[in-house]
RODO-2510 file (C-alpha; in nm, 4 decimals, decimal comma):
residues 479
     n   res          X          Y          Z
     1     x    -0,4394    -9,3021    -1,5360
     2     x    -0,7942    -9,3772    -1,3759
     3     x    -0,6037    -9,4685    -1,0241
     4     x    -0,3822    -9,1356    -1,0093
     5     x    -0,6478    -8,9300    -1,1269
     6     x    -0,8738    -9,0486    -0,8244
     7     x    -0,5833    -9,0361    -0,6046
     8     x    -0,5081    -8,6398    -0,6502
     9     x    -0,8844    -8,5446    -0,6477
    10     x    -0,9053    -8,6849    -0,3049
    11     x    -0,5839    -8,5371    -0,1817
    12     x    -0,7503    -8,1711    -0,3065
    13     x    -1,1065    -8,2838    -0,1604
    14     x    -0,8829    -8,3574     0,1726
    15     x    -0,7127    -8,0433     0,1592
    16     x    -1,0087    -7,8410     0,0514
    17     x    -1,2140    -7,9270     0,3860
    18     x    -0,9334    -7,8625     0,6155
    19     x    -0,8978    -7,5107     0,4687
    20     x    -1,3083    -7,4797     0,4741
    21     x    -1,2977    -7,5628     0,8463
    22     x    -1,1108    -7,3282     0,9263
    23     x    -1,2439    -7,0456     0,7017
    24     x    -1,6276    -7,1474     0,8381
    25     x    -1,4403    -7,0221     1,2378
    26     x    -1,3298    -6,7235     1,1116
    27     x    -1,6314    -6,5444     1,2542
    28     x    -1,6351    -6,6549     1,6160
    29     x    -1,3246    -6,6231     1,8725
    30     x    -1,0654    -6,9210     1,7927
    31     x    -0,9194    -7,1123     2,0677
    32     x    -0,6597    -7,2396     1,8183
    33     x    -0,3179    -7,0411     1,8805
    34     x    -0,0787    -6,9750     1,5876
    35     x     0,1471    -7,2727     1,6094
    36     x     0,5112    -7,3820     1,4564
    37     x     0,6249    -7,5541     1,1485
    38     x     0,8266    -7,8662     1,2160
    39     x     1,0844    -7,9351     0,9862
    40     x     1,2466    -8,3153     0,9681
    41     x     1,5358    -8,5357     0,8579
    42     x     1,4471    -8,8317     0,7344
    43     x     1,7211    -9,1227     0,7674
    44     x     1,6443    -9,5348     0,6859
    45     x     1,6987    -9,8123     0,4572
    46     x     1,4976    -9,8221     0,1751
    47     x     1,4066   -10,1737    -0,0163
    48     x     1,2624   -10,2179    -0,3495
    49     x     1,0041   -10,5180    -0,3312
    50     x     0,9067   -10,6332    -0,7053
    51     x     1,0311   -10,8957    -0,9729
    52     x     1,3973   -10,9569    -0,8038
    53     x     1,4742   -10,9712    -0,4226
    54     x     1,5517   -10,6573    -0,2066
    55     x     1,9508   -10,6638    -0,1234
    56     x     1,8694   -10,5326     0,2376
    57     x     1,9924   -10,3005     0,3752
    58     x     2,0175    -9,9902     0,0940
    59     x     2,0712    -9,6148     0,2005
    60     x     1,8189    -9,3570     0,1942
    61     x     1,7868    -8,9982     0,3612
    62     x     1,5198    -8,6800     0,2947
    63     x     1,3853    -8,3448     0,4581
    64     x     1,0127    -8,2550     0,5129
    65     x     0,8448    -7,9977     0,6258
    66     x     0,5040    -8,0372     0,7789
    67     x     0,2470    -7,7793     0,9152
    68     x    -0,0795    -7,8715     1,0924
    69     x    -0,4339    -7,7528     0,9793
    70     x    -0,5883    -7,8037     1,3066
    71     x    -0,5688    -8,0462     1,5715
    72     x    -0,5982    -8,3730     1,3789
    73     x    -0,5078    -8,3009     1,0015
    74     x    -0,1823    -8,1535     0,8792
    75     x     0,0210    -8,1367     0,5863
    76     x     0,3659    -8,2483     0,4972
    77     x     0,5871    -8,1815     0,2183
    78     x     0,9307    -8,3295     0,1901
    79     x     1,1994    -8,5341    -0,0583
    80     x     1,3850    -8,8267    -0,0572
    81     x     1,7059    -8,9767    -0,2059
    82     x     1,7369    -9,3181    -0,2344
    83     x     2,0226    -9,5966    -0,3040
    84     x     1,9558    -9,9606    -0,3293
    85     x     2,0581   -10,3343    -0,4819
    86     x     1,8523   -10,6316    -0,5520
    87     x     1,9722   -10,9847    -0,6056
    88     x     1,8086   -11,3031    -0,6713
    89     x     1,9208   -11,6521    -0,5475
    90     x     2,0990   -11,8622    -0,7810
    91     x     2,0294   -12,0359    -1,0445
    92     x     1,8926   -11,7437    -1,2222
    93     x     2,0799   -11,4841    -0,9878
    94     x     1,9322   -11,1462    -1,1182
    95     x     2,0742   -10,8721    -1,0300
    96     x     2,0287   -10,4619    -1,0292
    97     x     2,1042   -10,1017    -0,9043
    98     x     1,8846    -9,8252    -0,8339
    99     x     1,9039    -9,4710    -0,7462
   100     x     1,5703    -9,3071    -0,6483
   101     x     1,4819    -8,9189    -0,6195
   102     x     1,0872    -8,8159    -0,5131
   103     x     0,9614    -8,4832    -0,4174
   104     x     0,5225    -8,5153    -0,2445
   105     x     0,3069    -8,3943    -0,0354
   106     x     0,0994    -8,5933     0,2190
   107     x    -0,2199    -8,5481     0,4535
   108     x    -0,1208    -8,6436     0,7502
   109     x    -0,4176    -8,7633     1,0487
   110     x    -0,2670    -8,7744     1,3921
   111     x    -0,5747    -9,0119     1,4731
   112     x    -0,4955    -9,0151     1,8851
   113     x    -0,5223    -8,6755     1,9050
   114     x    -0,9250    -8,6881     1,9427
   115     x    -0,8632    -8,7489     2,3064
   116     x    -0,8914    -8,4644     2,5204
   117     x    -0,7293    -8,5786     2,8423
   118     x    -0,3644    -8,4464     2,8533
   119     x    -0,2379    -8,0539     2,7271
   120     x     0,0202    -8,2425     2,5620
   121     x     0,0429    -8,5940     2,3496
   122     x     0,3743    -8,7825     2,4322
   123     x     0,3130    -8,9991     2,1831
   124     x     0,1704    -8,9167     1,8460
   125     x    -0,0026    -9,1760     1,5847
   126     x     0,0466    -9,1216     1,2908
   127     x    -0,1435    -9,2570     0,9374
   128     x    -0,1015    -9,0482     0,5726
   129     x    -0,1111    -9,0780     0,2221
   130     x    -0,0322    -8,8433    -0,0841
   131     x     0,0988    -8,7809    -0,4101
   132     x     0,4263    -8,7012    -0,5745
   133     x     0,6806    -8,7212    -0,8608
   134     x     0,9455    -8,9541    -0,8754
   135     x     1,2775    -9,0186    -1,1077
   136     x     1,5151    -9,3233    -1,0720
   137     x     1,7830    -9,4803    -1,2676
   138     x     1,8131    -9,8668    -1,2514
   139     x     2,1011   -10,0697    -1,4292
   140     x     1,9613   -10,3870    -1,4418
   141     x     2,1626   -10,7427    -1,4141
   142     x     2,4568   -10,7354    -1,7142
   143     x     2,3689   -10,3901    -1,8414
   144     x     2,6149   -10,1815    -1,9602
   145     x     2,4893    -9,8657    -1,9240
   146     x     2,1476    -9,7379    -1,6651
   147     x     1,8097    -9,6562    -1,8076
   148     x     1,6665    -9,3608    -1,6268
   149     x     1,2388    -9,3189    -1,5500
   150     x     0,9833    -9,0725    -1,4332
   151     x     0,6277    -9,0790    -1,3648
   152     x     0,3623    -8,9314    -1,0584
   153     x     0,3632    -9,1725    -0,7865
   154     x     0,1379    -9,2440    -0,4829
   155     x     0,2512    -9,3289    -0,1045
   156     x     0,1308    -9,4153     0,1919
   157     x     0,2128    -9,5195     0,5533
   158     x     0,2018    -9,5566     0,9373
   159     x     0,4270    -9,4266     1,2034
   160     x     0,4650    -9,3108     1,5770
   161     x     0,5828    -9,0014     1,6980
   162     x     0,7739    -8,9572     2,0601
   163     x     0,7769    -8,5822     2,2179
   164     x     1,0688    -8,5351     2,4159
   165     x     0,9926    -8,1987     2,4404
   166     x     0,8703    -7,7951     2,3103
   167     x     1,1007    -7,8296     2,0469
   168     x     1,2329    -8,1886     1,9477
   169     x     1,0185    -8,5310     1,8696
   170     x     1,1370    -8,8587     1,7307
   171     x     0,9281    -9,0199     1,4719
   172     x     0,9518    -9,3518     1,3733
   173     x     0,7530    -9,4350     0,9854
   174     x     0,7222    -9,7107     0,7273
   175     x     0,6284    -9,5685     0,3608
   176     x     0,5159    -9,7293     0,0590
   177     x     0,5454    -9,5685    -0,2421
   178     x     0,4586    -9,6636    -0,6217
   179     x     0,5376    -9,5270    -0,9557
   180     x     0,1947    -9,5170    -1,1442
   181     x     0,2104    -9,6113    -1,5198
   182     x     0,3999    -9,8995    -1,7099
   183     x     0,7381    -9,7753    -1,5864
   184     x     0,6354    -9,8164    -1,2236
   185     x     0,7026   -10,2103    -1,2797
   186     x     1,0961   -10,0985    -1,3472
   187     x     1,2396   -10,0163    -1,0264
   188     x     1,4214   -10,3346    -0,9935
   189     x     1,5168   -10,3400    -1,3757
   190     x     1,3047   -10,6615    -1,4490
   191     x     0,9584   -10,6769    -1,5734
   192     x     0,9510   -11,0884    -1,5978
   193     x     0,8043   -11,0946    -1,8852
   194     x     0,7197   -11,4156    -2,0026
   195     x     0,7793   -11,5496    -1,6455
   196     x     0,4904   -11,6659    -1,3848
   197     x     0,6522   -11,4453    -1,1650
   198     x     0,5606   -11,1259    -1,3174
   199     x     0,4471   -10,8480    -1,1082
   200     x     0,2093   -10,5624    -1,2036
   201     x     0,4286   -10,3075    -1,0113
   202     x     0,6964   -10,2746    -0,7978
   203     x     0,6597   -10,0653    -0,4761
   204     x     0,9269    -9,8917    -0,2657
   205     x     0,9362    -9,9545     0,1192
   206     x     1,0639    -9,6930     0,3206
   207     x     1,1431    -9,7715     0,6841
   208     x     1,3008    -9,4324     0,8660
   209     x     1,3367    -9,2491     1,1587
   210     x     1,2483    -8,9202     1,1744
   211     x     1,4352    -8,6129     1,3844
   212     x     1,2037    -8,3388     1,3955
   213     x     1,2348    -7,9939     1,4766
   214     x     0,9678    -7,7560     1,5933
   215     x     1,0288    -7,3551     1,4632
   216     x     0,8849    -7,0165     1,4724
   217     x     0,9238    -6,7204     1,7627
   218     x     0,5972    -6,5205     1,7536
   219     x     0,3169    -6,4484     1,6030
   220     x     0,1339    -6,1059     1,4377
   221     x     0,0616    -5,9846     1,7711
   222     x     0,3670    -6,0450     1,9506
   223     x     0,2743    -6,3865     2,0898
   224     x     0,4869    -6,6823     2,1742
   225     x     0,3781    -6,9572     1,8993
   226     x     0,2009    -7,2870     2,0215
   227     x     0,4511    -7,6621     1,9361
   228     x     0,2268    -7,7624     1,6081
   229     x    -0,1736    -7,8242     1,6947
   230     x    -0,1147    -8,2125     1,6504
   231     x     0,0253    -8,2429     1,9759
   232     x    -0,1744    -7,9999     2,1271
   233     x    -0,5283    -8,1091     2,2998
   234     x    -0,7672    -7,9520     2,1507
   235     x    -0,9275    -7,8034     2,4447
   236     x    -0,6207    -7,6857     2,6170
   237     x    -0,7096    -7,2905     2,5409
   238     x    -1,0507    -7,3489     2,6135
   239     x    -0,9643    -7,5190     2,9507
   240     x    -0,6789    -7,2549     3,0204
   241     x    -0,9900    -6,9957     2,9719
   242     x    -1,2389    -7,1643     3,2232
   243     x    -0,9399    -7,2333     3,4733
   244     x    -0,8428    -6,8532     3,4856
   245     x    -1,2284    -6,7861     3,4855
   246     x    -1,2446    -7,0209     3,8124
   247     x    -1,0189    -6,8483     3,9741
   248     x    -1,1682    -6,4957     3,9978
   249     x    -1,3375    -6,4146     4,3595
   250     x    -1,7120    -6,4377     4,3967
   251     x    -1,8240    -6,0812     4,3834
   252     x    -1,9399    -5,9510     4,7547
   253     x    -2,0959    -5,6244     4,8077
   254     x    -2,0307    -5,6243     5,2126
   255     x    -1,9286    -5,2654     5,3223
   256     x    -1,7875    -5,2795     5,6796
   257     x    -1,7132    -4,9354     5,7307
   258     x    -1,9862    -4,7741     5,4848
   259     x    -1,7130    -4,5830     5,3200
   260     x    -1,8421    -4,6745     4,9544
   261     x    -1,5538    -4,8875     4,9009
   262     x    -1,6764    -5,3116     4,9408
   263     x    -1,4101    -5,5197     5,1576
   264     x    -1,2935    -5,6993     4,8318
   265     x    -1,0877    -5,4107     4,7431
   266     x    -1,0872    -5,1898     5,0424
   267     x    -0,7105    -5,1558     5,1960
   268     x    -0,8623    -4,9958     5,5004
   269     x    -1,1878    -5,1793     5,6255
   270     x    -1,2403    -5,0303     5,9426
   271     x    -1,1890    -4,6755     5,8646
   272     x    -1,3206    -4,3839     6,0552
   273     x    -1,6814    -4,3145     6,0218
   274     x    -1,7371    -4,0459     5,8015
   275     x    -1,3837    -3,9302     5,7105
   276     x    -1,3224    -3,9128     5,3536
   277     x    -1,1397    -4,2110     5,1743
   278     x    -0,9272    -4,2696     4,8378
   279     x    -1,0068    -4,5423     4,5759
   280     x    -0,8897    -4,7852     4,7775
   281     x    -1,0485    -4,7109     5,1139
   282     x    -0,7507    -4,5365     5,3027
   283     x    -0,8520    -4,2344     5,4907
   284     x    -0,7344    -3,9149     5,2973
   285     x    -0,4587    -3,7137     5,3976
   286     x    -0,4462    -3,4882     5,1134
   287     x    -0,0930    -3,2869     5,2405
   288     x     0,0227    -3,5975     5,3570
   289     x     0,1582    -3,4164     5,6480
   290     x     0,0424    -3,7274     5,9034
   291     x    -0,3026    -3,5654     6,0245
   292     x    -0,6142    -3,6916     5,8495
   293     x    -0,8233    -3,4856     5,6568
   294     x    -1,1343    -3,5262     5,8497
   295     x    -0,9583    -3,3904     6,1896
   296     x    -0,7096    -3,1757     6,0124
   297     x    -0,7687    -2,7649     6,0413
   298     x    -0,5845    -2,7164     5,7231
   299     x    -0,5818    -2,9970     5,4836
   300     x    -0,3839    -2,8466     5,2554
   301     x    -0,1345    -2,7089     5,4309
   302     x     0,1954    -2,5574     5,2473
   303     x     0,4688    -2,7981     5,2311
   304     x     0,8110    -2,8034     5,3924
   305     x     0,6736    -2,7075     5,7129
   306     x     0,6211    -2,8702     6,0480
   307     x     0,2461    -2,8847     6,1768
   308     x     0,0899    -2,9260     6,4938
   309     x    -0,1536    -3,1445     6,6039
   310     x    -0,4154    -3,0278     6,4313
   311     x    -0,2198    -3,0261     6,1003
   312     x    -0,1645    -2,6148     6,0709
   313     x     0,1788    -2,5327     5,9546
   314     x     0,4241    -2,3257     6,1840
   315     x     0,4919    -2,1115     5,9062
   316     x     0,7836    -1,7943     6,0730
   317     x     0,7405    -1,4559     6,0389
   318     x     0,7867    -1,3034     5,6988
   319     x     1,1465    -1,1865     5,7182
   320     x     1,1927    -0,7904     5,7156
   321     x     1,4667    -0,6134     5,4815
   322     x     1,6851    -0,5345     5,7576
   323     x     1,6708    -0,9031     5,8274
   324     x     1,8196    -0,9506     5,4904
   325     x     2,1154    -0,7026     5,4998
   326     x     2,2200    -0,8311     5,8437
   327     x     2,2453    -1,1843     5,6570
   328     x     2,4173    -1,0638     5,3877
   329     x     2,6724    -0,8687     5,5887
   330     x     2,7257    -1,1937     5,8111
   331     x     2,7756    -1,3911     5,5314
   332     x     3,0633    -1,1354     5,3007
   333     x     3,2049    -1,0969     5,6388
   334     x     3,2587    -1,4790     5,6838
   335     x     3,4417    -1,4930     5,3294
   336     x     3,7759    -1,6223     5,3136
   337     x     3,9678    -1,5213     5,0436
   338     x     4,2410    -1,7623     4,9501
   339     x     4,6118    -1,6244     4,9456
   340     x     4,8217    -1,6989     4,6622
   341     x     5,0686    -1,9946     4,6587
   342     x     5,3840    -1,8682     4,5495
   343     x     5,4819    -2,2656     4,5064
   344     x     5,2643    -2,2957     4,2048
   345     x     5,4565    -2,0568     4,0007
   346     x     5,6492    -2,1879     3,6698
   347     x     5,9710    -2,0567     3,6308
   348     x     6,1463    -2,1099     3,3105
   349     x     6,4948    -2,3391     3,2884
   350     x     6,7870    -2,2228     3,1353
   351     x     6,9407    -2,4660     2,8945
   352     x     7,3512    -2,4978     2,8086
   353     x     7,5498    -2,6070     2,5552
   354     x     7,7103    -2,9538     2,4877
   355     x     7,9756    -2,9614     2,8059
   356     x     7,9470    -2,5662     2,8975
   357     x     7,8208    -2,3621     3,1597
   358     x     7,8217    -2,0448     2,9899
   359     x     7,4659    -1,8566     2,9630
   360     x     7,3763    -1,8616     2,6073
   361     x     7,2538    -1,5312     2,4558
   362     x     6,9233    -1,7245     2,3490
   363     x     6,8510    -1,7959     2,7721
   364     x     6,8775    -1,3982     2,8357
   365     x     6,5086    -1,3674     2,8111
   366     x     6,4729    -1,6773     3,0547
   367     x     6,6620    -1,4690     3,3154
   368     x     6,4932    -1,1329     3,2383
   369     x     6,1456    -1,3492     3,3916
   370     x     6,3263    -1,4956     3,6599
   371     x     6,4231    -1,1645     3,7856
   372     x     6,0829    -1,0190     3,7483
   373     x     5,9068    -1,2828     3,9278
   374     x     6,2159    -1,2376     4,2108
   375     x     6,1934    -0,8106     4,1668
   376     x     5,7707    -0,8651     4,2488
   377     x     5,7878    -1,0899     4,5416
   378     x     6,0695    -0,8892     4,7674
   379     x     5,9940    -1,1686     5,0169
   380     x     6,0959    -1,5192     4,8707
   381     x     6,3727    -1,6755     4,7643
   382     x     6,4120    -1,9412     4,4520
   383     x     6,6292    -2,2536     4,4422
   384     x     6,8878    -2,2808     4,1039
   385     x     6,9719    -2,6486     4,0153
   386     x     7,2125    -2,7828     3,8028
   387     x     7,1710    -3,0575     3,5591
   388     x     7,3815    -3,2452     3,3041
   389     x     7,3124    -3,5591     3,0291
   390     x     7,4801    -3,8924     3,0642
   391     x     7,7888    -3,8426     2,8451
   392     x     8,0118    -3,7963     3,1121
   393     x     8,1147    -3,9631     3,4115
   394     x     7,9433    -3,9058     3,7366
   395     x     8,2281    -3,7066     3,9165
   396     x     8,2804    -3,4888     3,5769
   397     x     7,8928    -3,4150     3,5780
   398     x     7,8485    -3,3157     3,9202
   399     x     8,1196    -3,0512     3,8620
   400     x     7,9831    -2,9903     3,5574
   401     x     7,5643    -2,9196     3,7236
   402     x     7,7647    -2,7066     3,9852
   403     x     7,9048    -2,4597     3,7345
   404     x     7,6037    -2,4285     3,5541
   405     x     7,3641    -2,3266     3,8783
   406     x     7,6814    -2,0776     3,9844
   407     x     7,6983    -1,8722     3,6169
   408     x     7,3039    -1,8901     3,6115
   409     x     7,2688    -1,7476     3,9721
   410     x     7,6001    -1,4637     3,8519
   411     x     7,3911    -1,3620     3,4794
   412     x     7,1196    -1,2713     3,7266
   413     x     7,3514    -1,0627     3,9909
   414     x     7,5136    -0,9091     3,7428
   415     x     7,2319    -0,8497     3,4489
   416     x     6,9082    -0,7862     3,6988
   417     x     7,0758    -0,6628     4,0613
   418     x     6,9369    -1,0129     4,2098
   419     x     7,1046    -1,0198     4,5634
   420     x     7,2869    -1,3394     4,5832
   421     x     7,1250    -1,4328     4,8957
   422     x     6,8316    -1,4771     4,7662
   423     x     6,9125    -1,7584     4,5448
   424     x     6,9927    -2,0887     4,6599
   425     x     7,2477    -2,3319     4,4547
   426     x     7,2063    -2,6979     4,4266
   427     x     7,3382    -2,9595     4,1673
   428     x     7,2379    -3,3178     4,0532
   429     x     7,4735    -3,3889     3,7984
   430     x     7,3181    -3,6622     3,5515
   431     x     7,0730    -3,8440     3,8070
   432     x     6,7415    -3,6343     3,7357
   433     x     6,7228    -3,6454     3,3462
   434     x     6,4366    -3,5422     3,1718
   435     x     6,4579    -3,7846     2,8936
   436     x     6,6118    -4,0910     2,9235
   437     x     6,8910    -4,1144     2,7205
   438     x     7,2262    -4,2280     2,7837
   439     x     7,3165    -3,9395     2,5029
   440     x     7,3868    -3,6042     2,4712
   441     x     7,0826    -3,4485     2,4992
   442     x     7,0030    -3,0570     2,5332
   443     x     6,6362    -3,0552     2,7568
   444     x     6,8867    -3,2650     3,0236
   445     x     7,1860    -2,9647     3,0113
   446     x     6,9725    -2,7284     3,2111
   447     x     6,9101    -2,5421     3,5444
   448     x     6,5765    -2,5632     3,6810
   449     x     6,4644    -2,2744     3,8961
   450     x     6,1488    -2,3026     4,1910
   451     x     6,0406    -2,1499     4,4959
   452     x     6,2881    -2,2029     4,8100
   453     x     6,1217    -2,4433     5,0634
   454     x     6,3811    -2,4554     5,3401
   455     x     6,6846    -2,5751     5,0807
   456     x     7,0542    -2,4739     5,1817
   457     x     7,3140    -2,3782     4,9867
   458     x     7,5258    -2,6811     4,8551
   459     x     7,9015    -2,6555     4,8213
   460     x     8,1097    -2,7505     4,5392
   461     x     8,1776    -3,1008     4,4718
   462     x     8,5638    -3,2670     4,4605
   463     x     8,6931    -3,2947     4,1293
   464     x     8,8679    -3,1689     3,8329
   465     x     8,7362    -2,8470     3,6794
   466     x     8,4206    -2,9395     3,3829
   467     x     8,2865    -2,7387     3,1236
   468     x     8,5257    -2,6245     2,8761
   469     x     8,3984    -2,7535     2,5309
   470     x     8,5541    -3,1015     2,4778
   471     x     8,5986    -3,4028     2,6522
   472     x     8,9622    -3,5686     2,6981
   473     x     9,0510    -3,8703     2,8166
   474     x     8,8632    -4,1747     2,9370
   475     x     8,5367    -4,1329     3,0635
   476     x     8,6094    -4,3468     3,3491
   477     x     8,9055    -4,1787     3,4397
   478     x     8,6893    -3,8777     3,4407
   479     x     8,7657    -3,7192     3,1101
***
């Protein structure tokens, strides 16, 4: 009880300082940058060396998570799961199983890390120590059933750390670790008792490899985070701060051209003597019109205007009202109006019943616009087009388009005094449908009407007479 007692006062002395250390820099400018946490898995075989011989190798794996409290000292926290045997050598060939759970936290001393030669350690050495809890269940040699255990326990080690880069290092550790109390002499199942052989305690070994992960973005004010301080040299921002310090110019007062602007900064070192200059020592040219103030007659001339050579503005003569009605007359004169385009009318279509060319009451009002459009523009002419659906054959159809355009172009003769030469009748039959079906359909039984554009008159194709009512027949026979 002494021993672990001792133990955690030292880990909290340890602890204590590191936190005190930095607390006591608080008050003057640090050079230590907010850095990342790395977080690890641990992966090795684990042994149990005590009153019966380690069966080597057994299974063991963990995560830690470790955070540095400046460049020497850090902190790690982590747990560990671990699975092994141990046999003995005949003739008393002992035997026993244990599985080991541990949760502790470590001070960890990165002890080449005092050097100050490189920004960056490649190689990290490692020695720590700490305190913890562990739990394991052993089935000793015959047993029928496991005995489980729990006490604090104590570890230390040694290890070496390899920086491949920002972000990843390989560490490679041996820890030993011991239960503290009575039970701590149990991990193998066997105290010996009443043998020479007996042991005070067993201890578990704990060779691993470690992968290691550095994270963290930025820090309160927007800053990328430093890798963790422990591979950092300790005098890299102080060295960064002298470097950048070196490099500033050596401040010189020389004025070449006595325009109160030193050389250092001065974009214009020999400028004229006495002309006025900007911040940076350019000769002024305040209307930026290409003549320098001090030799320009009016430096602020209005802009938009061309100067002469002694940067005055050739402003005209202010112009006069009759100026401005000769302008404006010039201008409403030189106004094209544009005529109308009597081919971007819309003229309605008249539609027909299923195989008939008759003009439905219900297309009268159709006509009546037709005829106005026709009665206001004396001087054009509109084309009449017959359509059909598919339902028929071809020759039936084109018969049928023909007689539609013809009692169309006669309801507007005869209804509205339309001359007939002033409509123009074409057919398409069933080869310009407005929606493609193969069916009847009543938006392709139509005749479209538009502007004349040179069309001619087409005659009446061969074929029976269409447009009774009903179909007869076979449709490729013509019906």
């Amino acid at each position: 009880m002494t021993v672990r007692k001792l133990t955690f006062a030292l880990l909290l002395t340890f602890f204590g300082l590191g936190l005190a250390a930095q607390e006591a820099g608080s008050a003057y400018r640090s050079f230590t940058p907010a850095d990342q946490l790395e977080i690890g898995i641990d992966l090795g075989t684990p042994m149990i060396v005590g009153d019966i011989d380690a069966k080597f190798p057994g299974f063991g794996g963990g995560l830690h998570l470790r955070k540095s409290l400046g460049h020497v000292f850090s902190v790690r926290v982590g747990g560990l799961y671990a699975a092994m045997e141990n046999e003995n050598d005949a003739p008393d060939s002992r035997t026993s199983e244990t599985t080991y759970f541990s949760g502790s936290g470590q001070l960890v001393m990165t002890v080449n890390n005092l050097r100050f030669d490189k920004p960056y350690r490649k190689v990290g050495i490692n020695v720590f120590g700490g305190l913890g809890y562990s739990s394991f269940e052993v089935t000793p040699n015959g047993a029928a059933s496991s005995e489980k255990y729990g006490n604090a326990s104590v570890e230390f080690g040694a290890g070496l750390a390899f920086r491949f880069n920002s972000k990843f290092n390989l560490g490679v550790e041996y820890t030993v670790a011991q239960v503290l109390g009575t039970d701590g002499d149990l991990l193998d199942g066997d105290q010996n008792v009443g043998d020479n052989r007996t042991t005070y305690r067993d201890a578990l070994h704990w060779p691993h490899i470690s992968l290691n992960f550095n994270i963290g973005g930025k820090d309160k004010n927007g800053n990328k985070k430093s890798e963790p301080l422990y591979w950092v040299n300790p005098m890299e921002t102080a060295g960064a701060a002298i470097s950048e310090l070196e490099k500033r110019p050596i401040y010189d007062p020389t004025d070449t051209d006595g325009d109160g602007i030193i050389d250092a900064i001065d974009n214009e070192i020999n400028s004229p003597a006495g002309a006025r200059v900007d911040t940076k020592g350019v000769t002024l040219d305040s209307d930026m019109d290409k003549v320098a103030d001090y030799m320009d007659k009016e430096p602020h001339s209005p802009p938009g205007y061309t100067v002469n050579s002694d940067g005055v503005a050739q402003v005209p003569k202010p112009i006069t009202e009759s100026d401005v009605n000769r302008i404006v007359d010039a201008k409403i004169a030189a106004i094209k109006f544009p005529t109308p385009q009597t081919n971007e009318w819309f003229l309605p279509m008249v539609n027909f019943g299923d195989n008939r060319y008759d003009v439905r009451y219900s297309e009268y009002e159709k006509l009546y616009q037709i005829a106005t459009v026709l009665k206001n523009n004396p001087g054009i002419k509109v084309v009449a087009v017959g359509h059909t659906d598919a339902r028929g054959s071809e020759g039936y159809n084109a018969v049928l388009s023909y007689n539609r355009a013809k009692a169309a172009i006669e309801a507007l003769a005869a209804q509205h005094g339309i001359s007939r030469d002033r409509i123009i009748l074409n057919w398409a039959g069933e080869k310009t449908a407005l929606i493609p079906e193969k069916g009847a359909n009543s938006m392709n039984r139509r005749v479209e009407f538009r502007v004349a554009k040179g069309e001619t008159e087409m005659a009446r194709p061969e074929g029976k007479e269409a447009g009774k009512g009903s179909f007869k027949g076979n449709k490729d026979a013509g019906y």
